[in-house]
C-alpha positions in Angstrom: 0.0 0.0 0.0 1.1 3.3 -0.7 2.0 5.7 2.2 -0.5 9.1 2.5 0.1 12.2 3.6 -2.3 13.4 6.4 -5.1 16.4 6.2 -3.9 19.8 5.3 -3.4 21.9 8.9 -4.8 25.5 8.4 -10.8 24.4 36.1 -11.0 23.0 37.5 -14.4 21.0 38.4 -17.1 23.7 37.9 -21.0 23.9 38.0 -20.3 25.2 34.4 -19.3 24.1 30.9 -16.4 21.6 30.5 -15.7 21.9 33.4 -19.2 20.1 35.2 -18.7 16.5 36.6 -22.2 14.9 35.0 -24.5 13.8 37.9 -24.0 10.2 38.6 -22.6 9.5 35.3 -19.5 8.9 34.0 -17.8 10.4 30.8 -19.5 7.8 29.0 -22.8 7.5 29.7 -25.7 8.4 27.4 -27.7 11.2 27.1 -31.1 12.1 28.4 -33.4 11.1 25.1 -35.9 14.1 25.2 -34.4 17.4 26.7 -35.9 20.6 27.2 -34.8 22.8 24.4 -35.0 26.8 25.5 -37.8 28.2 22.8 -35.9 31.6 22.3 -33.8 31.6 18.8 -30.3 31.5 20.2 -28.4 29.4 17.9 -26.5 30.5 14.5 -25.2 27.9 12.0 -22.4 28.5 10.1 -21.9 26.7 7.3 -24.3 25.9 5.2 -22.9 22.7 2.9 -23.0 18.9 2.9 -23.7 18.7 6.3 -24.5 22.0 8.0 -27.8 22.4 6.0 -28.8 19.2 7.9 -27.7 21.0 11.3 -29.9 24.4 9.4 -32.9 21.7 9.4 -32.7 20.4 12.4 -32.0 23.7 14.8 -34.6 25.2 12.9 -37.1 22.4 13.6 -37.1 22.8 17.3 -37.6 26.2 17.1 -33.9 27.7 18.7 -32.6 28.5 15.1 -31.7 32.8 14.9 -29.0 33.0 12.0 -27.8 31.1 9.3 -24.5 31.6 8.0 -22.2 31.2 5.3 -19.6 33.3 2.5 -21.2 31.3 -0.6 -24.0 34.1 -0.6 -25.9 32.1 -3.7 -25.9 28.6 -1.2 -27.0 31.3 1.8 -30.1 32.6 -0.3 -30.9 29.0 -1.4 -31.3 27.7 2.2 -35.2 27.1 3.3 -35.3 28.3 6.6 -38.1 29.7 9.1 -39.7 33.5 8.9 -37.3 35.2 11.1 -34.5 33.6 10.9 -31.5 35.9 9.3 -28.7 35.1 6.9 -25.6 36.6 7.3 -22.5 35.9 5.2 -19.9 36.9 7.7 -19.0 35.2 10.7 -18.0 37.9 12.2 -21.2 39.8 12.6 -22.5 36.2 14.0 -19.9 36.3 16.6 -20.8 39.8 17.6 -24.5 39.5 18.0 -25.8 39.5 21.4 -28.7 37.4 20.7 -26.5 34.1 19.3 -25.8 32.4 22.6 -24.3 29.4 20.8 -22.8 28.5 17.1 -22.8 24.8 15.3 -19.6 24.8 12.7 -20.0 23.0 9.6 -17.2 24.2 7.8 -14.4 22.3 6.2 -12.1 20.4 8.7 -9.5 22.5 8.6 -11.5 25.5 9.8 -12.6 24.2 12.5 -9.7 24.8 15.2 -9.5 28.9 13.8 -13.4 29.1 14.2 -14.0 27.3 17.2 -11.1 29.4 18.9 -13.1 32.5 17.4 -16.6 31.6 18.7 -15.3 30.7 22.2 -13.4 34.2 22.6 -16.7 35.8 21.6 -18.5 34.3 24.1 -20.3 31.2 22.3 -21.1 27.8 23.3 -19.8 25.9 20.2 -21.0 22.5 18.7 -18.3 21.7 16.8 -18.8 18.8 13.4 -15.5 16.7 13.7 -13.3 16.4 13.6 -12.8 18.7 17.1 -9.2 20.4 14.9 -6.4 18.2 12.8 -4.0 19.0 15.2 -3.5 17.3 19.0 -2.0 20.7 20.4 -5.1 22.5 18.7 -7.4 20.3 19.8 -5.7 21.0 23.4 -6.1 24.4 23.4 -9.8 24.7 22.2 -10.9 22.2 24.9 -8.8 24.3 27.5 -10.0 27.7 26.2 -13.7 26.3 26.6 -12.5 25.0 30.4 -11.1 28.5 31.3 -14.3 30.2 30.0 -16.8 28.3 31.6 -18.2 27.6 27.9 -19.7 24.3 26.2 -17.8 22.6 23.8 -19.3 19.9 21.9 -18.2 17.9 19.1 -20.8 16.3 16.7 -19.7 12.4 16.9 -23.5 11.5 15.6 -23.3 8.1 15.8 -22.9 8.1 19.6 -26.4 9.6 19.5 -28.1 6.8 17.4 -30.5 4.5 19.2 -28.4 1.7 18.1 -25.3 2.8 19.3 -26.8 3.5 22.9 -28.7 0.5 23.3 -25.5 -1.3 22.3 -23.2 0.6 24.7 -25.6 -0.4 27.3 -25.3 -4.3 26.5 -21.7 -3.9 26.3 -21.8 -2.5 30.0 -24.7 -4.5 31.2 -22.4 -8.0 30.3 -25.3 -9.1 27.3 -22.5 -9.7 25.1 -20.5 -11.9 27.4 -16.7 -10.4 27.7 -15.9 -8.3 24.6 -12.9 -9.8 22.4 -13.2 -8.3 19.1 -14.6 -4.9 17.3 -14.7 -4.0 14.2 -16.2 -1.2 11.9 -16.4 -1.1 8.0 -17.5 2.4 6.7 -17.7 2.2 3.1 -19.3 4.2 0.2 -18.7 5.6 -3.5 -19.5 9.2 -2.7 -18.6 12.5 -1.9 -15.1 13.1 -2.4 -12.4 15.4 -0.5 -9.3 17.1 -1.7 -8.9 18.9 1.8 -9.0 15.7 4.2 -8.2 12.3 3.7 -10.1 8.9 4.2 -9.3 8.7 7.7 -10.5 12.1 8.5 -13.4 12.2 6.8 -15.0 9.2 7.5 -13.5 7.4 10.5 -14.3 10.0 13.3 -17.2 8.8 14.0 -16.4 5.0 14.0 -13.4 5.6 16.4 -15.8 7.7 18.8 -18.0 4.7 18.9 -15.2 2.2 19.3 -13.3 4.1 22.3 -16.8 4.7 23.7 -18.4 1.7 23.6 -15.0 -0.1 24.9 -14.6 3.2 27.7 -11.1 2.9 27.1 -8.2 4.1 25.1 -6.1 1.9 22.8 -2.7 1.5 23.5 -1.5 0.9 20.2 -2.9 1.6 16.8 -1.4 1.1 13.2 -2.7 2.4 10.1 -1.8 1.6 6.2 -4.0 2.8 2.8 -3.8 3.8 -0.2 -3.8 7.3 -2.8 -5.9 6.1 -6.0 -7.3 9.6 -7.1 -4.8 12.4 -5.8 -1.5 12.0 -5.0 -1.0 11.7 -0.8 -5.1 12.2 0.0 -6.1 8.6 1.3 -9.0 6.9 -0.2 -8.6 3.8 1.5 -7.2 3.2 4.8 -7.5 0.4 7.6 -6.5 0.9 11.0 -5.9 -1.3 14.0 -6.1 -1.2 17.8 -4.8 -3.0 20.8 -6.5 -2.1 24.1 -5.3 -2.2 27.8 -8.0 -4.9 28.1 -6.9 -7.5 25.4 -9.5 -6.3 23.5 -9.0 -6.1 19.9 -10.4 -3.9 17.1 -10.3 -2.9 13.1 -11.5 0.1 11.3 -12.0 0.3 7.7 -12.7 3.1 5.4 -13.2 4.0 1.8 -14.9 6.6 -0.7 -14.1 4.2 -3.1 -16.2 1.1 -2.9 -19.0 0.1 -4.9 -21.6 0.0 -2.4 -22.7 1.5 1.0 -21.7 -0.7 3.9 -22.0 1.1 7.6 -21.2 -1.8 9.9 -20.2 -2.4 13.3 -19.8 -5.8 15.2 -19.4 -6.7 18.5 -17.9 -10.2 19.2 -18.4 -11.4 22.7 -17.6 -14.7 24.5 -21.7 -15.2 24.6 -22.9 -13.2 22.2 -22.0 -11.2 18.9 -24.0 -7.8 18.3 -23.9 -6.6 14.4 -24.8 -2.5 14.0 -26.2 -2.4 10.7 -27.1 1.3 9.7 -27.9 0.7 6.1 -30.1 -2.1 7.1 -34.4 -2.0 8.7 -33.4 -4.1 11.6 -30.6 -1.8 12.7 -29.1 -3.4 15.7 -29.3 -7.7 15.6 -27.3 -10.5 18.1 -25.8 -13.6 17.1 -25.9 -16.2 20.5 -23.0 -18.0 18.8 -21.6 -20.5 21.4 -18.1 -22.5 20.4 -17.7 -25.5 22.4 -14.3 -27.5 22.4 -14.6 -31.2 21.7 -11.2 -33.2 22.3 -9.8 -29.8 22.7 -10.6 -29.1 19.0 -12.9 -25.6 19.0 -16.5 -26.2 17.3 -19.3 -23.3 16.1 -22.6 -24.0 17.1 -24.5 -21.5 15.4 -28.1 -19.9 16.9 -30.8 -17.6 15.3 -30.3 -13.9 15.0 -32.3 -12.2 17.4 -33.6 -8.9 16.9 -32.9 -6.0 19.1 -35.8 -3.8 20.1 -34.1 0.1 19.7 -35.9 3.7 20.0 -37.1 5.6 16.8 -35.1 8.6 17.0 -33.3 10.6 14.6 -29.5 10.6 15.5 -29.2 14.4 14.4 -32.1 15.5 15.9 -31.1 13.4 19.5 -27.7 15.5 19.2 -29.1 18.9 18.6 -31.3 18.1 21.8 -28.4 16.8 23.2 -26.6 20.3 22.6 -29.7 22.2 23.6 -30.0 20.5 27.0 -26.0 21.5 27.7 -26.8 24.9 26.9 -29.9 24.8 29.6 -28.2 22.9 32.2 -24.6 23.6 31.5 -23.7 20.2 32.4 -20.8 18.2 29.9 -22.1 16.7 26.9 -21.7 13.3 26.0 -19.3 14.3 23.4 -17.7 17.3 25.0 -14.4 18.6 23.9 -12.4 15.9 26.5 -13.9 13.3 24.2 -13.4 15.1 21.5 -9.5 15.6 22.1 -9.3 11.6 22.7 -11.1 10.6 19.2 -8.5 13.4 18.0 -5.3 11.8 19.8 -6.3 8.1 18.1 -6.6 9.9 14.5 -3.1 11.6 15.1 -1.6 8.1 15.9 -3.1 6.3 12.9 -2.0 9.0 10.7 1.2 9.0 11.7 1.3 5.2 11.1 0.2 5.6 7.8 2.9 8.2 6.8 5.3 5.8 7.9 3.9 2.6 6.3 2.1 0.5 9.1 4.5 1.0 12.2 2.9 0.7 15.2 2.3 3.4 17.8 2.1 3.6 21.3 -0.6 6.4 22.4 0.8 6.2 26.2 -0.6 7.1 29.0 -4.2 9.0 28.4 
C-alpha cells in the first residue's frame, strides 16, 4: 500500500461548561433522550454545505434556530429556513451578535480549530462537526479555552447519538455480550469526495468515537496503512488497527471508493456477537453463537439472530437536543471537547502510522 500524507493543517471542576462533573454519570454514559430545548432563537449555523444544511434543518425544527451563516451568498439565499430567521454571510457579525448564545460549525475540517477558537473568545457555546481540529495541540487548546471560559464545547460524533449505538453501549456495559474480544467497523461508500481531508478524516471520526466509547477505554496501540488512487498523498482507503489495555482487539476500515454502501459495526463477545447495521431496517441484531471445544478441538454451534428492540429517534435531531440541554443545564455533553480531544489523539496516531507505512504506535498514557 502506498503511504499518505495526512489532512492539510490550516478548572477545574465547575457547575459550568467543560468543566461540570455529569450527575451520577461517567464520561461515557448516554444522554437524556428528550431534553428541554430553550424556545428563544439563540443558535447560529455556520456553514451551510454537505452537512451544515442538515444542522440548518434540524435547529430550525425545534424552534432555537436565529442566523444562518455562510460566505457562498448564492448557497445562503438557497437555504429554506423559518420566517425570522437571518442570513448573514460573515462570521464575524455572527460572533458579535448578542442574541446568538451558541454557534454549530460545519465548515471544512481544517477551519474548525481557527473558528471554534473565534466563537469561544466571543463568548459562544460551540458545537463543533469533527473532527474537534487536525491537530493534538489545537485540539488542546480549544478544549482548555472552553475549560477557562466556563463555555460548552461539543463535538458532533452523531453516531454516539443513534438509538443503536446506545442500546448497544448499554449491553456492552450491562455483560449481554458476554466479555468483549473483538470490534470492528467497515465504513464504506462511492461518494462525496475530499481534496482537503483524507479517508481517515473524513470518515472514521465517527467510528473511532464509537469504538473508544463503547469499549470506555483508550487503545494503546494503533497502526494504520491505505492507499492514494485519485490524488497524490489524499487517502482513499485506509484500515486501521487497535490494541486495548483490556486484550481487546479492534479494526477500522474506510473507503470513498467502494461500490456499495456498507456502515457496519460488530461486536464479538464470549456469549454473544452484536452486528450494528445502519444501512439495514433491523438496525441493531445479536448472534448467541456459542463455540464449544470437543477433544480440545474448538466447534461453532451457530443460533438464530435475534432482533434488538431500539428507539425511533433521529441521530441528528437526539444530538441537537443533546446540545440544547448543555446549553440549559450547563452540564458536559456526551461528546464534550475531552472526548473530542481523545477521538483526536487516536486519528493523530493512525496518521502518523500511515505516513510511515504500518508501524505501530504507542498512544501512552491517556
Amino acid at each position: 500500500m502506498t503511504v499518505n500524507k495526512g489532512p492539510k493543517a490550516s478548572q477545574k471542576a465547575t457547575d459550568q461548561g467543560q468543566g461540570t462533573k455529569r450527575q451520577g454519570t461517567s464520561l461515557l454514559s448516554q444522554p437524556q433522550p428528550e431534553p428541554h430545548p430553550a424556545a428563544e432563537r439563540l443558535v447560529a449555523v455556520i456553514g451551510t454545505g454537505y452537512w451544515g444544511k442538515n444542522l440548518v434543518r434540524t435547529f430550525d425544527g425545534l424552534g432555537v434556530l436565529g442566523v444562518v451563516c455562510d460566505s457562498d451568498r448564492s448557497r445562503l439565499e438557497a437555504i429554506e429556513v423559518s420566517p425570522g430567521v437571518r442570513r448573514c454571510p460573515a462570521p464575524e457579525e455572527v460572533l458579535n451578535d448578542p442574541e446568538i448564545r451558541a454557534v454549530a460549525i460545519a465548515t471544512p475540517a481544517a477551519t474548525h480549530f481557527d473558528m471554534s477558537l473565534a466563537a469561544l473568545n466571543a463568548g459562544k457555546d460551540v458545537l463543533v462537526e469533527k473532527p474537534l481540529a487536525l491537530r493534538v495541540e489545537d485540539g488542546k487548546k480549544i478544549t482548555s479555552l472552553a475549560q477557562r471560559q466556563g463555555r460548552i464545547l461539543m463535538v458532533g460524533h452523531i453516531l454516539r447519538y443513534h438509538p443503536a449505538v446506545r442500546r448497544l453501549k448499554e449491553m456492552v456495559d450491562g455483560g449481554d455480550l458476554g466479555k468483549v474480544e473483538y470490534v470492528y467497523s467497515n465504513r464504506l461508500n462511492i461518494g462525496k469526495l475530499r481534496t482537503e481531508e483524507n479517508i481517515l478524516w473524513s470518515f472514521a471520526p465517527h467510528d473511532v468515537s464509537v469504538v473508544v466509547g463503547l469499549l470506555g477505554e483508550m487503545p494503546a496501540t494503533v497502526s494504520c496503512q491505505g492507499g492514494d488512487y485519485l490524488s497524490k498523498g489524499i487517502s482513499d482507503v485506509t484500515v486501521s488497527q487497535f490494541a486495548f489495555p483490556s486484550g481487546v482487539r479492534a479494526h477500522i476500515f474506510v473507503s470513498w471508493l467502494h461500490p456499495f454502501k456498507e456502515q457496519r459495526l460488530v461486536v464479538v463477545g464470549s456469549e454473544s456477537m452484536a452486528v450494528f447495521d445502519d444501512t439495514a431496517q433491523n438496525k441493531l441484531v445479536t448472534y448467541p453463537h456459542k463455540v464449544k471445544w470437543k477433544n480440545r478441538v474448538p466447534t461453532a454451534v451457530k443460533a438464530e439472530a435475534k432482533l434488538v428492540e431500539i428507539e425511533n429517534t433521529e441521530p441528528l435531531k437526539a444530538e441537537c437536543r443533546h446540545f440544547l440541554e448543555s446549553l440549559e443545564t450547563r452540564a458536559a455533553p456526551l461528546t464534550d471537547g475531552q472526548e473530542g480531544l481523545r477521538v483526536l489523539k487516536v486519528l493523530d496516531a493512525c496518521q502518523r502510522s500511515l505516513g510511515e507505512n504500518g508501524t505501530v504506535i504507542s498512544l501512552g498514557a491517556d
